[in-house]
Backbone as JSON, one array per atom type, in Angstrom:
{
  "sequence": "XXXXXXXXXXXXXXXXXXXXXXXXXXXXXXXXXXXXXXXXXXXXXXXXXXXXXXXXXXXXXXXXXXXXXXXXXXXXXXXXXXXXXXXXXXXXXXXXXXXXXX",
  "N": [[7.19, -10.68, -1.34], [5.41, -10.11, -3.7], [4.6, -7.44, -2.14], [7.05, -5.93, -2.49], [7.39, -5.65, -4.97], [5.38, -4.19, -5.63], [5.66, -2.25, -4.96], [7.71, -1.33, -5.59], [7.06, -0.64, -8.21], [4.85, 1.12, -7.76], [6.89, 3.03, -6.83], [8.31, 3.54, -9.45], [6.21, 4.64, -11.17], [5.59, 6.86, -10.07], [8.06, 8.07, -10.77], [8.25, 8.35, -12.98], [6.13, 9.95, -13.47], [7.09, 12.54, -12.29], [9.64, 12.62, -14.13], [7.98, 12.88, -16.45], [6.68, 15.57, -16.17], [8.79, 17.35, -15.95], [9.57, 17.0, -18.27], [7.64, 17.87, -19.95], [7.49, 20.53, -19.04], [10.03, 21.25, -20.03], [9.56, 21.36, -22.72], [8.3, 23.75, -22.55], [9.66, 25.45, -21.53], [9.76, 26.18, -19.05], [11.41, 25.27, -15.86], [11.1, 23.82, -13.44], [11.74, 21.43, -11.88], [13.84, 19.43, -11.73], [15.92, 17.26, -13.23], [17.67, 15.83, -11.19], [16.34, 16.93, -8.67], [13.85, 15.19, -9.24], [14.99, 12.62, -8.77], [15.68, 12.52, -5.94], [13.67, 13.09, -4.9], [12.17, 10.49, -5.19], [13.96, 9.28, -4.18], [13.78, 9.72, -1.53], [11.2, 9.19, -1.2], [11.36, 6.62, -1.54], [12.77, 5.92, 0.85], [11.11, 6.3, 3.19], [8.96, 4.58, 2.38], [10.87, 2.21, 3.26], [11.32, 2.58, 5.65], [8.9, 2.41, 7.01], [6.88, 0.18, 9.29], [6.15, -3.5, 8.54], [3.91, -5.15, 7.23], [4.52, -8.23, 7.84], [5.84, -7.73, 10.35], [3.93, -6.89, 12.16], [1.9, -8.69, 12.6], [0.74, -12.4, 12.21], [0.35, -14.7, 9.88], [-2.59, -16.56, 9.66], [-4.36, -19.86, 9.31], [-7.63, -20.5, 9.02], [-10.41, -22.21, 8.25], [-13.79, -20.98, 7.02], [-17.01, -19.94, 6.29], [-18.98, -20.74, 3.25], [-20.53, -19.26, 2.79], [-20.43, -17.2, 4.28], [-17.23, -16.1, 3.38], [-18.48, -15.51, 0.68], [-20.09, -13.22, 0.9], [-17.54, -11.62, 2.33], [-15.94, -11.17, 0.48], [-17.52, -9.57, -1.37], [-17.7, -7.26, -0.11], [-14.82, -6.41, 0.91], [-14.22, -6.17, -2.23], [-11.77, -4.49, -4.28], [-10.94, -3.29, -2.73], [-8.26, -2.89, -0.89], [-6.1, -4.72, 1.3], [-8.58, -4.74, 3.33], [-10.08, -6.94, 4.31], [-8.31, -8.39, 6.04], [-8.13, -5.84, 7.89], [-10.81, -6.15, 8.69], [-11.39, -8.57, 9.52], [-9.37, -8.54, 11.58], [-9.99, -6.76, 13.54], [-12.86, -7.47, 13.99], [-12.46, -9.99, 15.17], [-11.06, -9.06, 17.45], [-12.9, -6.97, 18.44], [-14.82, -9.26, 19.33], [-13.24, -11.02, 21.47], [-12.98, -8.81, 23.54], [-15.35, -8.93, 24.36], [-15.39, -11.25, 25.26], [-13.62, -11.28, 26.97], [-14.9, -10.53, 29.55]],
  "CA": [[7.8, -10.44, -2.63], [5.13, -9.31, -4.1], [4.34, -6.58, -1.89], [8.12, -5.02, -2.69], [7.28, -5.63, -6.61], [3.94, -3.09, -5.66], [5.94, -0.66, -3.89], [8.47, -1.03, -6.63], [5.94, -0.19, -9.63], [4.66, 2.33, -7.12], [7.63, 4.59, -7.25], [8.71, 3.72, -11.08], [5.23, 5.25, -11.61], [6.07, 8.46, -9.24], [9.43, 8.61, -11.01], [7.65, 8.93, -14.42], [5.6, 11.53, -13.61], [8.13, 13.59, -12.24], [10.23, 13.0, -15.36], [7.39, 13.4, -17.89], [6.31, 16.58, -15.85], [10.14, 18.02, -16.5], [9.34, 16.99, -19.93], [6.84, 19.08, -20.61], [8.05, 22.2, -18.63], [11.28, 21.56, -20.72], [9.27, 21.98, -23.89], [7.7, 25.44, -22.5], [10.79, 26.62, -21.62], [9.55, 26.37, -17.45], [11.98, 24.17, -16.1], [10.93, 23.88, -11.71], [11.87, 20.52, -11.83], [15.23, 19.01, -12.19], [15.96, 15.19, -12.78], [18.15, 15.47, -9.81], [15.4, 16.8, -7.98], [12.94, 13.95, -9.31], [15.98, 11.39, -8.15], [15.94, 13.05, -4.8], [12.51, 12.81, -4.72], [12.26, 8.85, -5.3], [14.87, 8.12, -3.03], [13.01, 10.25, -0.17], [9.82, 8.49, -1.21], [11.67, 5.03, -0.88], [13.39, 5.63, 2.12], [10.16, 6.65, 4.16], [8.45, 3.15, 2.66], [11.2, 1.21, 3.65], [11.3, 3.07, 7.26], [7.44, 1.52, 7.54], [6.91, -1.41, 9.68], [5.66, -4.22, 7.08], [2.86, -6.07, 7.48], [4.77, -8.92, 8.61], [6.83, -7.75, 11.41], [2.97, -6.67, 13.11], [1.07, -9.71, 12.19], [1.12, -13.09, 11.76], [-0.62, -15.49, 9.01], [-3.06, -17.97, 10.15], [-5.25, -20.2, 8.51], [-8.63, -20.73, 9.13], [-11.61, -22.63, 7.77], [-15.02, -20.03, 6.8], [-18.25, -20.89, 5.72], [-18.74, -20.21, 2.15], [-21.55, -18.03, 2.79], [-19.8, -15.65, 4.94], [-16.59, -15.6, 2.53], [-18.91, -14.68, -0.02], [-20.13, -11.5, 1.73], [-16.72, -10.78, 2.93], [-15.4, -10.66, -0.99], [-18.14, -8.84, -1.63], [-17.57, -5.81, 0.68], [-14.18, -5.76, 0.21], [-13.8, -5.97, -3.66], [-11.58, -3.16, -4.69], [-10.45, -2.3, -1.3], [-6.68, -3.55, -0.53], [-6.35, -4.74, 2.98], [-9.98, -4.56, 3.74], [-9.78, -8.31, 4.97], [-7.35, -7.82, 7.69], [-8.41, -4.72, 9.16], [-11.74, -6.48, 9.28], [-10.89, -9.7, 10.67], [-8.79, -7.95, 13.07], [-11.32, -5.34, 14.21], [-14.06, -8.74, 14.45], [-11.5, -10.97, 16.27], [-10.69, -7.59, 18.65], [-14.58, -6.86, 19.39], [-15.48, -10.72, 20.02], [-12.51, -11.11, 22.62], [-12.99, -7.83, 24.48], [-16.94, -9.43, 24.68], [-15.91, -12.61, 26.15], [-12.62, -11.56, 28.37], [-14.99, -9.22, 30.42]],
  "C": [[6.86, -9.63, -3.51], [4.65, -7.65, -3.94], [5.61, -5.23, -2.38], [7.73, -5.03, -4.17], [6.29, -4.63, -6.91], [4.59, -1.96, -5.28], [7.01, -0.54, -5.19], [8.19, 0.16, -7.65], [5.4, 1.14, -8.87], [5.82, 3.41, -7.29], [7.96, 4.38, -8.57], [7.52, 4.89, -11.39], [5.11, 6.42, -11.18], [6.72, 8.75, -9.93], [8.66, 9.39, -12.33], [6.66, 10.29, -14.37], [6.33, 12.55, -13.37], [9.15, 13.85, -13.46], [9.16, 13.34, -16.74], [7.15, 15.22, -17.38], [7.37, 18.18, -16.4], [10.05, 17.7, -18.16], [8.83, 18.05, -20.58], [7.16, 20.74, -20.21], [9.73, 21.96, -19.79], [10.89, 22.27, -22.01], [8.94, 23.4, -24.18], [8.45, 26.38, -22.28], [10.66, 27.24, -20.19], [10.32, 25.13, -17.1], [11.9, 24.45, -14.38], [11.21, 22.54, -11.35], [12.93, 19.95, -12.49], [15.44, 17.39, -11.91], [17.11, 15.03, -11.41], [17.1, 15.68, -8.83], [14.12, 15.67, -7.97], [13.53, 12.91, -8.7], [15.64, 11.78, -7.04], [14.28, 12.53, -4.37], [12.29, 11.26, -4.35], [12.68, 8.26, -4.24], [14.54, 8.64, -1.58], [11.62, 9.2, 0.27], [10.06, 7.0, -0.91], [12.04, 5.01, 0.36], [12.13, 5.98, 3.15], [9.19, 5.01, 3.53], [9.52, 1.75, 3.09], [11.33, 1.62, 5.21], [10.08, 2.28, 7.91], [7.84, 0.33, 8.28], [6.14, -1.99, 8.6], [4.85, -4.91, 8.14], [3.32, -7.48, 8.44], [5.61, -8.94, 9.76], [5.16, -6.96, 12.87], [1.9, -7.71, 13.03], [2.04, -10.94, 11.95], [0.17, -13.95, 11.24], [-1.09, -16.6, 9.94], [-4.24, -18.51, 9.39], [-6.09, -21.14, 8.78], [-9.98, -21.36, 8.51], [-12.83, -21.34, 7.6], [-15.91, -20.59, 5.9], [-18.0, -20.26, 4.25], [-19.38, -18.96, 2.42], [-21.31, -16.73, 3.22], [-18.54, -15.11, 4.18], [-17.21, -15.03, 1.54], [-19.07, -12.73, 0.28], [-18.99, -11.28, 2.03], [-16.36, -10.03, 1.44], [-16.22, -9.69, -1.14], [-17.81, -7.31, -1.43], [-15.91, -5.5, 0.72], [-13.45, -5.5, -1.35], [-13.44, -4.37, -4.07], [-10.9, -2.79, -3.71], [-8.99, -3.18, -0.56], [-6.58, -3.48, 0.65], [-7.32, -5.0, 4.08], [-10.05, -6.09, 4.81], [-9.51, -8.51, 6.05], [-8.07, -7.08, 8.42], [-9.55, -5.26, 9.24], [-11.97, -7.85, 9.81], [-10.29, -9.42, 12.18], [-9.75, -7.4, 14.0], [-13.05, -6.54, 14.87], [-13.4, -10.01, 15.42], [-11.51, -9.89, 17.75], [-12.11, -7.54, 19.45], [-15.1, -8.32, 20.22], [-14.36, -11.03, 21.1], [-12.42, -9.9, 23.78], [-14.29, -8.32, 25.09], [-16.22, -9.92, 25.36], [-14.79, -12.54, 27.18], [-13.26, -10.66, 29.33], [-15.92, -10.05, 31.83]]
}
């Protein structure tokens, strides 16, 4: 839910630029940008994030115990970085089972 409420705000915030952008070319009297074309736009830009596979149709949640010490350092390294978590759990789960199935 909240990931569709991000992708939401994500294109509102596309849309607006495309309509402030026609704003301002309206005022100059350059007009390369048409609110049908900004619509068109949007609904291109939605239909290629809802085409995505989602997170949960390639994964699945599990929940694990971690020392503090090592959650610390993980926050650490990825603060700021969306996803960071995953792809590095994954990528440290991935390396330690290729070790030990060999």
């Amino acid at each position: 839910m909240a990931e569709q409420n991000e992708e939401l705000i994500s294109l509102l915030k596309q849309l607006n630029k495309q309509l402030g952008r026609h704003k301002e070319e309206s005022k100059t009297g350059i007009n390369n940008t048409t609110f049908k074309d900004a619509k068109q736009s949007v609904l291109n830009m939605y239909e290629e994030k809802t085409k995505r596979k989602k997170v949960e149709d390639t994964h699945i949640k599990r929940t694990y115990y971690i020392e503090r010490e090592l959650d610390k350092r993980l926050n650490k390294l990825a603060k700021g970085k969306r996803g960071f978590k995953t792809m590095f759990m994954n990528k440290a789960i991935e390396s330690l089972l290729d070790e030990m199935e060999k």
